[in-house]
N, C-alpha and C positions, 0 to 999 in steps of 0.2 A: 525472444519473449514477446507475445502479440502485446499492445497495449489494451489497457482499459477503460470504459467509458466512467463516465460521474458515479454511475447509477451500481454499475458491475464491483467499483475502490468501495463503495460504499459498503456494500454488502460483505466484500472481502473483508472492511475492516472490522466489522462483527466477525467473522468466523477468524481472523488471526487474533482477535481478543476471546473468544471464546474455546480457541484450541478445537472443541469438537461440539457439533451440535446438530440437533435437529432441527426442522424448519421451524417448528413454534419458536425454536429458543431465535432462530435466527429474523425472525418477523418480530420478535418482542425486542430485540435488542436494538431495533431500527428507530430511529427520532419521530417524534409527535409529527404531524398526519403519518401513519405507519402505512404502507404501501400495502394493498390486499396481498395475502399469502399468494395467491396465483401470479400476482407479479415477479414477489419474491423466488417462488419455485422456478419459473420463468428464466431471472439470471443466474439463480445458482445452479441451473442448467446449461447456459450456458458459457458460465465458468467450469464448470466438468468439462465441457466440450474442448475448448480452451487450455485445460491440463492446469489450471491453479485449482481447484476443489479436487480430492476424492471420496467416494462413495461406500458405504459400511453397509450390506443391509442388514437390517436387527429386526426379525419377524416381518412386521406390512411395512416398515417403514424405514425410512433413510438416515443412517448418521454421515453428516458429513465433516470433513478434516480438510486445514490446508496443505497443497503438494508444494507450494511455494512460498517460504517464507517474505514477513513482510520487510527483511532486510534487505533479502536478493529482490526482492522487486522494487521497492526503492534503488537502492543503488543504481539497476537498470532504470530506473526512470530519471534520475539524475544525469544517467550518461549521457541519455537520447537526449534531456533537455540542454546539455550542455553543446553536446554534438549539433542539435538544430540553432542554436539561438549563438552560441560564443564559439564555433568552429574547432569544436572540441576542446577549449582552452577554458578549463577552470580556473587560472586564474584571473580571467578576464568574466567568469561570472562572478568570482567573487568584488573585484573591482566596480562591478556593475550594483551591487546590494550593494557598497559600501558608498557607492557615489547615489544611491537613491534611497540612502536612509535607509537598508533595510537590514541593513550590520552594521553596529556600531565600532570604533574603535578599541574600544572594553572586550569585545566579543571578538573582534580580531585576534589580543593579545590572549584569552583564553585559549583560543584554538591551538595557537600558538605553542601556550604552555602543554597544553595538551598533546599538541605533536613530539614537543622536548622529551614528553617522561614516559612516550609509548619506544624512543628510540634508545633507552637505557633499558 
């Protein structure tokens, strides 16, 4: 799965919130200064290219849907970041947020319980 830039997640994350839409919905769903639609149209062009968008046409215009859920592409970006930075070793990124404040020990033990009551 290629990765994506700042600008491509962004837009992804409107259309995985919005399940299906058209460019208006998806230029209105974007944060104050909102990017001109021709920008817009721009990467969710090429994200079709890319295979995360597909394309509905409905008369002149385009509905578009994601082909790639935002769980499969997280996870894949978890890997790779795991894979580039902790040598594939999650528990050595976890070790890393825990030693830089960015899990708490609270949040350890949830996970925790969480793993206990998914293995019953």
């Amino acid at each position: 799965m290629k990765p994506l830039t700042k600008a491509e997640e962004q837009i992804m994350q409107s259309i995985w919130r919005l399940e299906t839409a058209f460019l208006k919905d998806i230029v209105e769903a974007q944060p104050e200064p909102r990017p001109h639609s021709n920008t817009v149209a721009t990467i969710v062009k090429i994200l079709v290219d890319k295979g995360f968008v597909g394309v509905k046409p409905i008369g002149r215009v385009h509905q578009y849907y994601p082909l790639v859920s935002k769980s499969e592409y997280s996870s894949n970006s978890m890997r790779t970041l795991v894979e580039g930075y902790f040598e594939g070793s999650f528990s050595d990124a976890v070790s890393f947020m825990v030693k830089s404040k960015e899990l708490s020990i609270k949040d350890l033990e949830l996970l925790l319980q969480q793993m206990k009551h998914k293995k019953h």
